[in-house]
N, C-alpha and C positions, 0 to 999 in steps of 0.2 A: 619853332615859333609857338608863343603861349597862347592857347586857345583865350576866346574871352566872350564873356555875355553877362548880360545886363537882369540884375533880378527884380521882378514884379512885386513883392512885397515885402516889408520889414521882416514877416516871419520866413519867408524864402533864404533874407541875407542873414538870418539867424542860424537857420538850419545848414546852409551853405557852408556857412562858418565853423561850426561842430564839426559838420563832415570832412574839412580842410583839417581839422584837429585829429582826424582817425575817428570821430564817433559813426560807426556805422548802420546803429538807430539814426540819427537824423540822417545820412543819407539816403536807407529806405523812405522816408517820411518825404524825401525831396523827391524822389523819382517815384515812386508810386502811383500821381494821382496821372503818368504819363504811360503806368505799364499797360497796360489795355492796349490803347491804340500803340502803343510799340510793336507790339507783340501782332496785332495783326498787321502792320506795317512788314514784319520781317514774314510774318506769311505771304504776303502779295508779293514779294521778293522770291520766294522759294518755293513757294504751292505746298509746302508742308509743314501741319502742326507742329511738331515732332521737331523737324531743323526749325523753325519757327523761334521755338523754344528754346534751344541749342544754341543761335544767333543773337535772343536775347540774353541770356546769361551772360553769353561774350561781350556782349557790348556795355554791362550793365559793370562789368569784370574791368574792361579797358577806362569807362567812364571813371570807376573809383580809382583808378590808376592815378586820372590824368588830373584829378581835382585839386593837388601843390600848383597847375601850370594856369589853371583859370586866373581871368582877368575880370574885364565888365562893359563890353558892349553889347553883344547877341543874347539871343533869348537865351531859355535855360533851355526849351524844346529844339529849338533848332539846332545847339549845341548836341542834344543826346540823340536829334536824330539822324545828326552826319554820321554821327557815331556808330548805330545801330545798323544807317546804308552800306557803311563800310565793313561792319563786319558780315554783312548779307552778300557783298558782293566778294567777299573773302568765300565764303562756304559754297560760293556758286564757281568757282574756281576747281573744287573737291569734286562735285557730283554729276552727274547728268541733270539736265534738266529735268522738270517733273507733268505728266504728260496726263491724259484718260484716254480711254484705248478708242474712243473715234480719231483720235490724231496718231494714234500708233500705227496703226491698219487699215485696209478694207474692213467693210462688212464681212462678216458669216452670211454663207448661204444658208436658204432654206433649211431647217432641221440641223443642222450644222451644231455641235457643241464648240463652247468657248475656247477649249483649248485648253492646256497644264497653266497655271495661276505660275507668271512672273515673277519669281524671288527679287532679281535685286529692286532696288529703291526707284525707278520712274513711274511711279502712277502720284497723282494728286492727291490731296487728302482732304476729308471735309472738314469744315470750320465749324463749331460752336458758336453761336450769336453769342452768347452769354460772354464771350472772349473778348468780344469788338468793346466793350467799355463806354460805350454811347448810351447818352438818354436820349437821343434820336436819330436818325439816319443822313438828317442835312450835313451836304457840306460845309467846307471854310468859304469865306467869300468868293478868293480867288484860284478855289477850284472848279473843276467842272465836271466830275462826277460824286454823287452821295455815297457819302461811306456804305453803305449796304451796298449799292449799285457795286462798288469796287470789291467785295468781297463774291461776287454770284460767281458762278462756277463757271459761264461762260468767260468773266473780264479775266478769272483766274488763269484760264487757260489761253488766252489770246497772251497777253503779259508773259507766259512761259514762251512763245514765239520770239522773242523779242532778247536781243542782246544786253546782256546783264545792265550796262551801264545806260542805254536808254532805256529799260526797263524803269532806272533810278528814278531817272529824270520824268518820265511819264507820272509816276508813284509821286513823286516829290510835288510837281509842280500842277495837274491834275485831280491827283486824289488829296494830297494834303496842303495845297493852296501856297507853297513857297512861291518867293518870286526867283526869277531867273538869273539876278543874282547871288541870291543865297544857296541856291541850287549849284554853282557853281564855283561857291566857295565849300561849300561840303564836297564835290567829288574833285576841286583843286584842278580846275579847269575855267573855259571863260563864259560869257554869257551867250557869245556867239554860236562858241558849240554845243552850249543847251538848248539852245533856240534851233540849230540842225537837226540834232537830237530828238527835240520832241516832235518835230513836222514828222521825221521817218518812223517814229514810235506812235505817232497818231494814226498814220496812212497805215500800219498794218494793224491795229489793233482794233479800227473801224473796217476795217475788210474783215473780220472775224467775231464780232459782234452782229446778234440781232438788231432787227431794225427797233426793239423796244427793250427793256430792260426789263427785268422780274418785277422789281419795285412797282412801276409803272403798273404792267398785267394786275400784280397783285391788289396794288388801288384801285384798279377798277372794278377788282371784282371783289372786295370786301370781304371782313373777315367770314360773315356768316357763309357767303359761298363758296370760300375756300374751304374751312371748315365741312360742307356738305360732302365737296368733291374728295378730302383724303376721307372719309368718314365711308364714301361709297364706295371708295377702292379701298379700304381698308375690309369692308365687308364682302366686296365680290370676292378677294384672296382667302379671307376665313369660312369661307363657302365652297372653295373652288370652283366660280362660276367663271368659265371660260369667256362667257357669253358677255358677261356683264364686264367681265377685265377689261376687254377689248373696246367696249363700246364709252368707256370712258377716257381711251387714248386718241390722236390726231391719226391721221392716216397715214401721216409721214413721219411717228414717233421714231428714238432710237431707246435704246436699251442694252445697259453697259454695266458690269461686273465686273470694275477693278479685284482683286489682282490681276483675272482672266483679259486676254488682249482681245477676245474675242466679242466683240458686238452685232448690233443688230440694226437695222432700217425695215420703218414701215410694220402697218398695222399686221399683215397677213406673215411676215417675216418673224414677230415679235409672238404668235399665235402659235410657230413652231418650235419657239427657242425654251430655254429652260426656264426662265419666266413664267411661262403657263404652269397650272399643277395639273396632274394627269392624274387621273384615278378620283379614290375617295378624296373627300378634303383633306390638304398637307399637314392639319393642325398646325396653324401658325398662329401667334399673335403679335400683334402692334404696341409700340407703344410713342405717340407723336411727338414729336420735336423740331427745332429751326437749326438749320445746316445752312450756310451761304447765304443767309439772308434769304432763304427757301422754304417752303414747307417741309420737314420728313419723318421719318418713321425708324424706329430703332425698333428691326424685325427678330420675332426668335421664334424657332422651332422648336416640338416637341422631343425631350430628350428622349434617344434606342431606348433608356431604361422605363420612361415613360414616368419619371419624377418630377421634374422640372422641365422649364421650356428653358433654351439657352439660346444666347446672340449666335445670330449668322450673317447679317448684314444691316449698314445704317444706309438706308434709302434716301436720296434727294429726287427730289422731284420738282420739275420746271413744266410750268403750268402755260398754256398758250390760249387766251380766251377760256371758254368752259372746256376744254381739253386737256389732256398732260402729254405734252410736248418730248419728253427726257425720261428718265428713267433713269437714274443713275445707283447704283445699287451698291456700294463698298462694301467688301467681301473680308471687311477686316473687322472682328469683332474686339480687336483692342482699343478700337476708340469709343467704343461706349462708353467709359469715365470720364471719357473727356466730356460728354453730353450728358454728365450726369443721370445716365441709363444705369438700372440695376443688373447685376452681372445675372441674375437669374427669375426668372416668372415662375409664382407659384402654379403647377398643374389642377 
């Protein structure tokens, strides 16, 4: 059956039109002003930049495929983003799910090291804001979470819980406001069983969310006081003050170093892990950025040669009140480009 959708403006059915001719100038021109939220659409599907990416190509590959078979009722979005679901729920098909290591495991004990760093692909990955493609964070009408809210690390990892295909549906019809029939003509099923669907995908993904959202915390506490708080844990680390680290987390913080499965709970737990710096100061430096719609830190140490500082970890950090809540610390320094982090600090 020929796909069909309906286009919003004379220069849309211009561009359409080239593109049904093979120009594939106007077909970028026509999907472009949708790759942003595409693109974090297939992360909220896969919890990885990386297949993100991978998932968008394909879809973008299938889309130019199928552009002889368009007609003209549906949107041009809704059209690319059955598209994009389909090919997300194709690559979730290939992989393991993608997890952070407080869902992997216990805690570490006391003193406890993390353990050898996980080779294959189950850890999450963090998001670049700058990817989300929004000049603001509000939802569509008939969603019910804001796009930033849908990107924090906690909704990412609750959504990994969750069976691929209500995963969709949660994604579709919450975060990007489709209605329950359209949802259901993109995964080619009914409205009944989206509507099943999304009840058992709500019941577990509010079981594993906060009672608030980063958004929310973060509004209350405004930029100037977010700002103070990375700026004083940014300094207690360049200091190696045990004292001061500590006193700027909750008491029931955790503390996690993807590749490593091994994590941490609790202020006094977090005091003995590798987190803390032991000795003289580690020479580190900072340098700030947004992850998840979070505050973070693209951290490097001093190089053995003692030339340059180099990436060792991009920090997210989830803020609870004037405290910091999380720690989350990605142990992978190939996503610094993605956060347009420079690969080296001058010494």
């Amino acid at each position: 059956m020929a796909a069909t959708f309906l286009t919003s403006t004379v220069q849309e059915r211009e561009l359409l039109d080239a593109a049904r001719a093979g120009d594939e100038d106007a077909f970028r021109l026509l999907v472009e002003p949708h790759r942003g939220s595409l693109h974090a659409h297939c992360y909220r599907m896969l919890g990885s930049v990386h297949d993100a990416e991978d998932a968008l190509q394909d879809a973008l590959l299938r889309a130019w495929r199928g552009l002889p078979g368009l007609e003209g009722r549906s949107s041009l979005r809704t059209w690319l983003y059955k598209i994009a679901t389909n090919a997300c729920l194709d690559a979730t098909a290939r992989r393991p799910k993608r997890v952070l290591p407080i869902d992997y495991g216990p805690p570490a004990g006391h003193g406890d090291d993390p353990g050898e760093p996980l080779a294959e692909p189950v850890w999450l990955e963090p998001y670049p804001d700058e990817r989300l493609g929004l000049e603001d964070g509000y939802a569509a009408p008939e969603a019910r979470y804001e796009q930033r809210e849908a990107v924090e690390l906690a909704f990412i990892a609750a959504l990994q819980h969750l069976p691929a295909r209500q995963r969709a549906v949660l994604v579709l019809r919450e975060v990007l406001g489709f209605s329950a029939r359209e949802v259901a003509e993109s995964l080619e099923t009914t409205v009944a069983s989206v509507n099943s669907a999304l009840q058992r995908a709500r019941k577990t993904v509010d079981e594993r969310l906060p009672a608030r959202s980063q958004q929310a915390t973060l509004r209350s506490l405004g930029d100037d006081r977010i700002r103070e708080l990375v700026e004083s844990f940014v300094d207690a680390f360049e200091r190696g003050d045990v004292d001061a680290i500590l006193a700027l987390v909750a008491e029931d913080a955790t503390f996690a170093m993807p590749p490593y499965a091994g994590w941490y709970r609790g202020r006094d737990a977090l005091g003995d892990s590798w987190l803390m710096p032991g000795g003289p100061p580690p020479r580190l430096r900072y340098v700030p950025t947004r992850a998840n719609g979070q505050p973070a830190l693209g951290t490097y140490q001093l190089d053995p040669g003692g030339g340059c500082y180099v990436p060792i970890a991009l920090e997210v950090l989830t803020l609870d009140g004037a405290r910091i809540s999380e720690i989350t610390a990605f142990r992978l320094p190939e996503v610094f480009r993605l956060f347009g982090l420079p690969d080296e600090l001058a010494a």
